[in-house]
C-alpha positions in Angstrom: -18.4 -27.3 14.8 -17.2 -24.2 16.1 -15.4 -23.6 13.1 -19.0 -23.9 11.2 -20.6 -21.7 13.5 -18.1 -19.0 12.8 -17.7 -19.0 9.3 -22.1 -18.9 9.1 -21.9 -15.9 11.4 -19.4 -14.0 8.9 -22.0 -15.1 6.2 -25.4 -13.7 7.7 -24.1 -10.7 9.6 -23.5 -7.3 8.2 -20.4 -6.4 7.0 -19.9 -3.5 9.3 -20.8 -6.1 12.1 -18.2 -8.3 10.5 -15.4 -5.7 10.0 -14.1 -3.3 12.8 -14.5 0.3 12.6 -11.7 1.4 10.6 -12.2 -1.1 7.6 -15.6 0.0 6.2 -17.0 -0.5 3.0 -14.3 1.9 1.1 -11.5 -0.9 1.9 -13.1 -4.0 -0.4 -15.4 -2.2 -2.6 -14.2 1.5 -3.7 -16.1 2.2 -6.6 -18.4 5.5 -5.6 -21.1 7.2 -7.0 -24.7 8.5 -6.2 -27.0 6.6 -4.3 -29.7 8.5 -5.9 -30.4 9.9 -9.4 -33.7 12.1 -10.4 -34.8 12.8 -14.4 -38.3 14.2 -15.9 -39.8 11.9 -18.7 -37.9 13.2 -22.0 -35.3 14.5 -20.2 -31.6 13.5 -19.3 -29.4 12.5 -16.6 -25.9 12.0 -16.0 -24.4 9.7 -13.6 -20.8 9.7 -12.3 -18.8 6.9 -10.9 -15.2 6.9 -9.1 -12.7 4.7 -8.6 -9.2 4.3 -7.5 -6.6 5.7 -10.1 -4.2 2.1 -10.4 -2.6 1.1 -14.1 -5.2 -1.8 -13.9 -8.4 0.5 -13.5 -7.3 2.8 -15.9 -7.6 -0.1 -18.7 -10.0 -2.2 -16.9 -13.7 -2.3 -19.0 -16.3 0.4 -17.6 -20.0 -0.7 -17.2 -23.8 0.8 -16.7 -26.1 -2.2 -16.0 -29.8 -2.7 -15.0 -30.6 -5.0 -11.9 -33.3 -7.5 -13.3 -33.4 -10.5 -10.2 -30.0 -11.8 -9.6 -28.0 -10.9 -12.5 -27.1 -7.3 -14.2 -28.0 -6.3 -17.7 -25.5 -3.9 -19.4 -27.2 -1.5 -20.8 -23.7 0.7 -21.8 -20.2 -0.7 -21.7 -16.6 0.5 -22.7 -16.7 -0.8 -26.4 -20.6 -1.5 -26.3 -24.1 0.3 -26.3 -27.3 -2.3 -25.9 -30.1 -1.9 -28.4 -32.7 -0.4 -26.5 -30.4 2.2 -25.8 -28.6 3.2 -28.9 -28.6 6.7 -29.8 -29.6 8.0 -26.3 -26.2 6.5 -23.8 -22.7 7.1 -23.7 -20.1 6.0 -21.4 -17.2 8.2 -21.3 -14.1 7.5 -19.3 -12.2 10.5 -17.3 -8.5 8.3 -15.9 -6.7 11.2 -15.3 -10.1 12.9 -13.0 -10.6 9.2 -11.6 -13.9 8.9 -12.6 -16.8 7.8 -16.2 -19.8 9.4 -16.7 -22.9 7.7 -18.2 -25.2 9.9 -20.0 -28.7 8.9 -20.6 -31.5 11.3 -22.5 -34.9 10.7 -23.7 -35.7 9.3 -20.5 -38.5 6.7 -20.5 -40.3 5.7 -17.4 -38.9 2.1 -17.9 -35.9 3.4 -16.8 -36.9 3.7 -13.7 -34.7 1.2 -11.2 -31.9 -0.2 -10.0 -28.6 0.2 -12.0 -24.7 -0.5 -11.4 -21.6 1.3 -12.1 -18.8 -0.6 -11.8 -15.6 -1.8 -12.8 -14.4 -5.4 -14.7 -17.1 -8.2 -15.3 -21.1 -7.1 -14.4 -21.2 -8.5 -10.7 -18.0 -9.9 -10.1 -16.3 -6.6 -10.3 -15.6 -3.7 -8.2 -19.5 -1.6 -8.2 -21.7 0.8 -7.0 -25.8 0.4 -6.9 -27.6 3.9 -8.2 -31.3 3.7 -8.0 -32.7 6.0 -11.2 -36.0 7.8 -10.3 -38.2 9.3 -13.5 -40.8 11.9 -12.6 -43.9 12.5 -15.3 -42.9 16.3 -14.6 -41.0 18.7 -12.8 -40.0 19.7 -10.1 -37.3 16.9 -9.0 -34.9 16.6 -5.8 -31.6 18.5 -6.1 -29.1 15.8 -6.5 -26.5 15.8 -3.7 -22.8 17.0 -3.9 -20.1 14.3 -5.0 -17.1 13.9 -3.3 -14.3 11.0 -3.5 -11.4 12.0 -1.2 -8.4 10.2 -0.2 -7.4 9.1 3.3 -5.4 11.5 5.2 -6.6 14.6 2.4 -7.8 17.6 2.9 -12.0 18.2 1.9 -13.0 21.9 0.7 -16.5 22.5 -0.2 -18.1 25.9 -0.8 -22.0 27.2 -0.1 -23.8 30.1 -1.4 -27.4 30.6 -0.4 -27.6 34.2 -1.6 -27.4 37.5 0.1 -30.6 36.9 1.9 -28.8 34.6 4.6 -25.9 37.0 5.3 -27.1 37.3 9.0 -28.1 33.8 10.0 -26.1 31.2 11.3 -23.7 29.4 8.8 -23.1 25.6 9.5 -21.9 22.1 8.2 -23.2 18.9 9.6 -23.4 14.8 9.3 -26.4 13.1 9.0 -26.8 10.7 11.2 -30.1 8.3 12.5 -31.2 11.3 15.4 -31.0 14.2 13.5 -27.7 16.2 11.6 -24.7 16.3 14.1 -23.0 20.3 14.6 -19.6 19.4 12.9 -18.8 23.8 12.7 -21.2 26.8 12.6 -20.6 30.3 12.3 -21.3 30.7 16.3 -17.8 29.0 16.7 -19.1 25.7 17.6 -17.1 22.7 16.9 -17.5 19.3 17.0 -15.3 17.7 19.5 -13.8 15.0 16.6 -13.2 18.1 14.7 -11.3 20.0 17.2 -7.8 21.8 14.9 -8.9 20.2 11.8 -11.8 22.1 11.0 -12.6 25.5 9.4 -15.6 27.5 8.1 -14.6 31.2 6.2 -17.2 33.5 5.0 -17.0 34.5 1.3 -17.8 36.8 -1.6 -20.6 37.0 -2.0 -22.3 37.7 1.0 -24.2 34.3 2.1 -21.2 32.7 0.7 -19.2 30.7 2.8 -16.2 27.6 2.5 -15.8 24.5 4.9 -12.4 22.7 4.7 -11.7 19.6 7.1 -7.8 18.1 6.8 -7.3 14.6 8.0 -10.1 12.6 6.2 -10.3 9.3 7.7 -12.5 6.6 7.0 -15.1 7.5 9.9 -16.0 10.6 7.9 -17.6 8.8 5.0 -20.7 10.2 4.8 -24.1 12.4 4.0 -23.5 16.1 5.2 -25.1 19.4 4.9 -24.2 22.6 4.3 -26.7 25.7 5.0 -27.8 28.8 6.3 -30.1 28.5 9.6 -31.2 25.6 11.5 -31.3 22.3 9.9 -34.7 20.7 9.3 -36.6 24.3 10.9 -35.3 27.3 8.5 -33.2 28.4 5.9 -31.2 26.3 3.4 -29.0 23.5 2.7 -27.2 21.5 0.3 -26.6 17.6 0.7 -23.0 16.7 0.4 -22.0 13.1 -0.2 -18.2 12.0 0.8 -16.9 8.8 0.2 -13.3 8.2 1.5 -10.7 5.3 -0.4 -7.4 4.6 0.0 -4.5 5.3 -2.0 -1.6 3.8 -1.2 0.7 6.6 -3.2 -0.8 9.1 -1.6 2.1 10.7 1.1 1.1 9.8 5.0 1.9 13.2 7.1 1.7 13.2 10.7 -1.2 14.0 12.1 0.9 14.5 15.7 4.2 16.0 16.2 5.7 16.0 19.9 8.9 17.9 21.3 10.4 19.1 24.6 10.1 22.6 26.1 12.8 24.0 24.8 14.1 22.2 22.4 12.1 22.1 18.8 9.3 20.9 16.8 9.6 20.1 12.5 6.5 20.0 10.5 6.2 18.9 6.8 3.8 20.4 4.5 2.8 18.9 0.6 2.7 21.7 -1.7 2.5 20.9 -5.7 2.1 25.0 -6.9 0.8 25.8 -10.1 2.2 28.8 -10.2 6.2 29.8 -9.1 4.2 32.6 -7.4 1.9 30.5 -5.3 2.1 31.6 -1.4 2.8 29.1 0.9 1.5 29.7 4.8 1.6 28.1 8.2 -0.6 29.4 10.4 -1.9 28.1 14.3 -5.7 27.2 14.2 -8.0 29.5 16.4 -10.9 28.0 15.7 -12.6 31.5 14.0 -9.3 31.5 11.9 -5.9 30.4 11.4 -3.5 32.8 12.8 -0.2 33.9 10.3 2.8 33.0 11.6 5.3 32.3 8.5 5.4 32.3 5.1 7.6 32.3 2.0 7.2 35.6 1.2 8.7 37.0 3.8 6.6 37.6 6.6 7.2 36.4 10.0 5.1 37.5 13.0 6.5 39.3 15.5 6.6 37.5 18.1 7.6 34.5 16.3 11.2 35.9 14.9 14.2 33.7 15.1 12.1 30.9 16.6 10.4 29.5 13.2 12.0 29.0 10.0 10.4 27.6 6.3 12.7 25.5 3.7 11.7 24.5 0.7 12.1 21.1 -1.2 11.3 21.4 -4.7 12.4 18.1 -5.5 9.7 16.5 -3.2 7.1 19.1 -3.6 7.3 19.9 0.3 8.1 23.0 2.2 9.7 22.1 6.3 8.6 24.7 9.0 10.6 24.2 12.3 9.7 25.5 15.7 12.1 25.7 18.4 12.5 27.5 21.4 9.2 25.6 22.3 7.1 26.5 25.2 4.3 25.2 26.7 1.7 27.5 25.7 3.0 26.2 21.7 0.9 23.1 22.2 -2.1 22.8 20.0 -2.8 22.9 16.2 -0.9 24.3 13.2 -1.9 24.3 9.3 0.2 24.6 6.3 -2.0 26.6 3.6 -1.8 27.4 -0.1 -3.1 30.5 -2.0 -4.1 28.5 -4.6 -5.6 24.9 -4.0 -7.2 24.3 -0.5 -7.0 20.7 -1.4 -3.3 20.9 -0.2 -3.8 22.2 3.4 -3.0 20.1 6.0 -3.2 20.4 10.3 -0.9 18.9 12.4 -1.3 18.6 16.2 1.7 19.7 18.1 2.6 19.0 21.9 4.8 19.8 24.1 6.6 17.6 27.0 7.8 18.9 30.2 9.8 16.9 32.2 12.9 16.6 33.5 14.5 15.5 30.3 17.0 18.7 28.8 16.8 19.1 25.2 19.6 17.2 23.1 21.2 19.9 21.7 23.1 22.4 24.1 24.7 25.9 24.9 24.2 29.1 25.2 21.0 30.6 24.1 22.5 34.5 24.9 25.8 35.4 23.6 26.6 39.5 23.9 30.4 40.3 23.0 31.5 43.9 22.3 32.8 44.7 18.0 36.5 43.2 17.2 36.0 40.4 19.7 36.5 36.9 18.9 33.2 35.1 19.8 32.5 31.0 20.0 28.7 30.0 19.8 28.5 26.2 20.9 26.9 23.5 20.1 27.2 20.2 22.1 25.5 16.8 20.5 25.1 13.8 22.3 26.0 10.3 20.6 22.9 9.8 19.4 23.3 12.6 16.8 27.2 11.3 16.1 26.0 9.6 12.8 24.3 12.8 11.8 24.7 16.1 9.4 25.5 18.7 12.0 25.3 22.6 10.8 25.2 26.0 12.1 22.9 28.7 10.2 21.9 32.4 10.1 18.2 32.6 10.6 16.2 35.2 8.7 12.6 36.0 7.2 12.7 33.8 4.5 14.8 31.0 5.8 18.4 30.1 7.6 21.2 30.0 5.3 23.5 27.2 5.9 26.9 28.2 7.0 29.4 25.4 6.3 30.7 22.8 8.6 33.4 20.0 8.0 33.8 16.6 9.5 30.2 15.9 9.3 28.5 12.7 9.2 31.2 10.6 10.1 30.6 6.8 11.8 29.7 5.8 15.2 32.7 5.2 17.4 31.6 2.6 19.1 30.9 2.0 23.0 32.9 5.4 23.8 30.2 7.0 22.6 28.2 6.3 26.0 30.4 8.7 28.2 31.3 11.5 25.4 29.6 14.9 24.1 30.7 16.1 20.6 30.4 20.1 20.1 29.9 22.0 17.0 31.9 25.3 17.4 30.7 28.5 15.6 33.7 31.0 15.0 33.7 35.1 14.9 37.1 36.4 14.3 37.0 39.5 14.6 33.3 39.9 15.4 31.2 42.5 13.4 27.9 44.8 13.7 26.6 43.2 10.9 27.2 39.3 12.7 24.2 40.4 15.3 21.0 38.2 14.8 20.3 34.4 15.2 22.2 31.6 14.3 20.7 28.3 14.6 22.6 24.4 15.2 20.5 21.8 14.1 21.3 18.3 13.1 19.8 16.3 10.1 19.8 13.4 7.8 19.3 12.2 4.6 17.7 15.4 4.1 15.3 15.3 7.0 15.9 18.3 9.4 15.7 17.4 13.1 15.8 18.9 16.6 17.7 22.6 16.7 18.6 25.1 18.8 18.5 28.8 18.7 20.8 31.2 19.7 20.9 35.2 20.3 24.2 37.3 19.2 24.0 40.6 20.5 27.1 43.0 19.3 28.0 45.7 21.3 29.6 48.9 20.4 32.5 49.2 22.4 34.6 47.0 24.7 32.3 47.3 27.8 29.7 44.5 26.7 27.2 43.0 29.1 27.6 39.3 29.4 25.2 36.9 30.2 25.3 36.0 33.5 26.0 32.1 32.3 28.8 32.9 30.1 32.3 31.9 31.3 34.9 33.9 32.9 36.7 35.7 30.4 39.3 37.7 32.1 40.1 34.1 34.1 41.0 32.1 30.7 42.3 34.9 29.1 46.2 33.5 30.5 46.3 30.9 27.7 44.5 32.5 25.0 41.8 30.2 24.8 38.6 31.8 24.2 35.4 29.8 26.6 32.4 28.3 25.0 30.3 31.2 24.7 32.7 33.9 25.4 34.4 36.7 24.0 37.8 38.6 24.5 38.6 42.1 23.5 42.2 43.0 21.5 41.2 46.8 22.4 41.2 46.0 26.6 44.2 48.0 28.3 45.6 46.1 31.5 45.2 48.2 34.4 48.0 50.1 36.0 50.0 49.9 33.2 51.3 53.6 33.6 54.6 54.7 34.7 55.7 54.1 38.0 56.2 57.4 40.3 59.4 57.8 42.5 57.5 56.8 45.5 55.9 53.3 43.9 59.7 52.9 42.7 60.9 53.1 46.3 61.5 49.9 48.1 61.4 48.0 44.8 64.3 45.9 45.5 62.0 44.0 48.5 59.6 43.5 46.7 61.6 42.1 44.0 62.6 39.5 46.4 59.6 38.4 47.8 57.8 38.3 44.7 60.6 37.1 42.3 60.3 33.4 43.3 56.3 33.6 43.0 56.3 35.1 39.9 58.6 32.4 38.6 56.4 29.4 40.0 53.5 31.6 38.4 55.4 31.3 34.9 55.6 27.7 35.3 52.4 27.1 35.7 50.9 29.2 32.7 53.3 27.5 30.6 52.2 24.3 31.5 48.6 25.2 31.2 49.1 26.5 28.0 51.1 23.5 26.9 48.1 21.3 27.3 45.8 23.7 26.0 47.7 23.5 22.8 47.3 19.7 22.7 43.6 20.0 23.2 42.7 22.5 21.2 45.2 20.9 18.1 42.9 18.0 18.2 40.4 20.2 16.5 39.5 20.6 12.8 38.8 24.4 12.0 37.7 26.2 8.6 36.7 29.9 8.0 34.9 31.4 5.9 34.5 35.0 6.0 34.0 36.1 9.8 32.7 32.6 10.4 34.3 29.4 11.9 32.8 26.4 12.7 34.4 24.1 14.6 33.4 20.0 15.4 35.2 18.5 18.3 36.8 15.6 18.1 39.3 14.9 21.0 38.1 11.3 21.9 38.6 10.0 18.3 42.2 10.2 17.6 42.1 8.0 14.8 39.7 9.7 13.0 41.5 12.2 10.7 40.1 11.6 7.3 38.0 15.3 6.7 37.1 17.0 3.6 35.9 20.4 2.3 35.1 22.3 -0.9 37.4 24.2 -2.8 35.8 27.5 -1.5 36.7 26.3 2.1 40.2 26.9 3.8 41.3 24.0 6.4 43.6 25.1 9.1 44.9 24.1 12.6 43.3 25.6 15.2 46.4 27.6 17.5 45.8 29.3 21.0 46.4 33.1 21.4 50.1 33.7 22.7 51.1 30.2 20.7 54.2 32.1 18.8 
């Protein structure tokens, strides 16, 4: 019985009763057109309908029938035109702009009525009821705005009311059973569900303006207006109606990105240029604006320099933008834009967690080492990067170029993984004027950048370089010739009191030779010892140069893994401490 009761409820109630909120009538029934049509007796009208762009509707028949009680007479059909209409109806089909258009002149007044375009067999197909008005004269309603939008896509519609409403108030709303709900206006106020993915821009000509919302979902199927004034009191307006459908082709970006303070953000934008010369932007939404930060041109803003980078994937059709060095004040919402189609503009949410997590990737974000040094920029991974495509670059306006890197990508060791930090070593030797600027580690895979970190290489002039305050010792590792994470030495450095002795320093030299003979001895022992095992530690690692640059992977926990490659360009060598010969 209950069974019954259930299955009669489904049958009486509404179907937005019946369906929750985020299956409306665009999931069973996606055929869109609209809901009103006005014509003057004699005159024509043109109606069109959408639908989804799959194989089958492509080839599937195209109808325009007449509602008479329960059925639907076809009054134009793909392949057929009905008597009464012959010579005054066509049906033309558009595939490749998703839509057919029904064209009807010498309007009668019985064609006044209900009509349906649709899709497949007259009522048992995939439709849309138009109701066709036909006035004995002019003037007739202005017919509302069409759009048919894909989930998740961006909507751009344009308003010009003429120069007269250059001063007043410009706005967009949604219709709704109270009244037209704010969703932007040129007073900078913004609907709360609109918040980062809304935004209006005044145009040529004066009284001309643009409204573009990203991240259509199916709640913002709709009536709208566009206008100049106040809605319902003064000015003008346009009705615009937006149906949303889903296409299952169409790419799902995210609509929220998260990352840690200090560690980094990646953002993926769809671009599909018409032109090789089409600009590609990502900018942070202000609400009044969008705010420039990078683009491909060039141009990063000040602020902003060897924090963001932009690489492109032709094969794709996408451009990546990744943000590191994140802060707090980084949280809110970013756009990728286009010069040419504002159809391909997207906003993404970003936000930032602190807490008492550290970033994945770490070292020294400050490096400052004098010219001729050797310098080390490190990179330590934890196991959870292991499987990945580790790589150091040099950051500049237009991108990072990759530096190369060997031993990447190798498998997971196994439960030794748990207690074990893997390093990727970036190499100077000697260091140059020209090596000063940004170099980036970052790990990724199959293509797919992830988390980075940034780093600052400061050259100095001379031997007398400031060191950050976190850097290793460098005079107190200088004994064995290994260089610290992070560090620099200098060939150029004199050791002090290295002159000639006088006749007075000389005088008493045999007691001092005897006191410190036997320490200096038991000192020698020592530094060959150490430098023994810094030999067999630092042997364990794979090294290649290129240029001034050396990159360097760790891999003293896995013995047994020896198998490495590299390119012909690349030069593989053993990595050998200073003072080794």
């Amino acid at each position: 019985m209950t069974l019954l009761v259930f299955l009669f409820l489904l049958a009486v109630l509404p179907a937005g009763s019946a369906r929750g909120r985020h299956l409306p009538k665009a999931a069973s029934d996606p055929v869109f057109g609209p809901r009103q049509v006005h014509g003057v007796l004699g005159g024509s009208a043109t109606i069109k309908c959408f639908y989804p762009p799959t194989p089958m509707n492509r080839h599937d028949r195209k109808y325009w029938c007449k509602q008479r009680g329960s059925g639907c007479i076809t009054a134009v059909a793909t392949g057929y035109v009905a008597a009464d209409y012959r010579g005054r109806i066509s049906l033309t089909d558009h595939p490749e702009e998703e839509n057919f258009q029904i064209h009807i002149s010498q309007l009668r007044l019985e064609d006044n009525g209900t009509f349906q375009c649709g899709l497949g067999v007259n009522g048992r197909g995939l439709s849309h009821r138009v109701t066709l008005s036909v006035a004995a004269a002019p003037p007739v309603p202005e017919a509302a705005e069409l759009f048919y939008l894909k989930l998740r896509s961006t909507w751009t519609v344009s308003c010009s009311f003429g120069q007269d409403t250059a001063a007043m108030r410009r706005y967009l709303c949604k219709k709704e059973r109270d009244g037209c709900r704010n969703i932007i206006d040129s007073h900078q106020k913004i609907d709360p569900d609109f918040q980062g993915r809304v935004l209006l821009t005044f145009e040529e000509p004066p009284g001309s303006f643009s409204v573009t919302v990203t991240q259509m979902d199916w709640e913002d199927t709709g009536l709208y207006y566009c206008g100049a004034g106040e809605y319902g009191k003064e000015g003008k307006s346009k009705e615009l109606d937006v149906f949303i459908y889903e296409d299952k082709n169409f790419p799902q970006l995210k609509t929220m990105v998260t990352g840690k303070t200090g560690s980094s953000a990646t953002f993926e934008c769809l671009y599909d240029p018409l032109k090789e010369s089409s600009t590609r932007i990502w900018c942070r939404w202000k609400g009044k604006g969008c705010d420039k930060i990078i683009d491909n041109t060039g141009y990063v803003k000040y602020k902003y320099e060897g924090r963001v980078a932009m690489f492109e994937n032709p094969k794709n059709k996408t451009v990546t933008i990744i943000l590191n060095q994140l802060q707090a004040t980084d949280e809110g919402f970013y756009w990728c834009m286009s010069s040419e189609l504002k159809e391909q503009q997207s906003s993404t949410e970003l936000k930032v967690v602190e807490g008492k997590c550290q970033p994945a990737l770490m070292g020294e974000k400050k490096v400052e080492a004098p010219v001729g040094s050797r310098v080390n920029l490190t990179c330590s991974y934890p196991c959870q990067y292991y499987s990945y495509e580790k790589y150091w670059c040099r950051w500049n306006y237009t991108g990072c170029t990759m530096l190369p890197a060997l031993g990447q990508g190798l498998p997971g060791p196994g439960a030794t993984c748990n207690t074990s930090t893997r390093t990727v070593v970036l190499s100077f030797d000697p260091l140059a004027q020209e090596d000063e600027g940004w170099y980036w580690c970052g790990v990724k895979r199959n293509s797919i950048f992830g988390e980075t970190m940034a780093v600052e290489l400061r050259v100095s002039p001379g031997s007398d370089a400031k060191h950050s305050p976190e850097l290793l010792d460098v005079d107190s590792s200088r004994e064995s010739g290994a260089v610290p994470p992070g560090g620099a030495y200098s060939d150029s450095e004199v050791r002090k009191g290295a002159g000639p002795e006088s006749s007075d320093e000389s005088h008493g030299s045999n007691t001092l030779a005897l006191v410190l003979g036997p320490l200096a001895g038991l000192i020698l022992i020592v530094v060959t010892a150490f430098a023994i095992v810094k030999y067999r530690q630092l042997k364990r690692s794979d090294l290649v140069s290129v240029g001034s640059y050396r990159t360097d992977i760790s891999m003293s926990d896995f013995e047994s893994v020896r198998d490495f490659s590299a390119s012909n360009s690349v030069k593989e060598s053993q990595k050998t401490p200073v003072g080794g010969d």
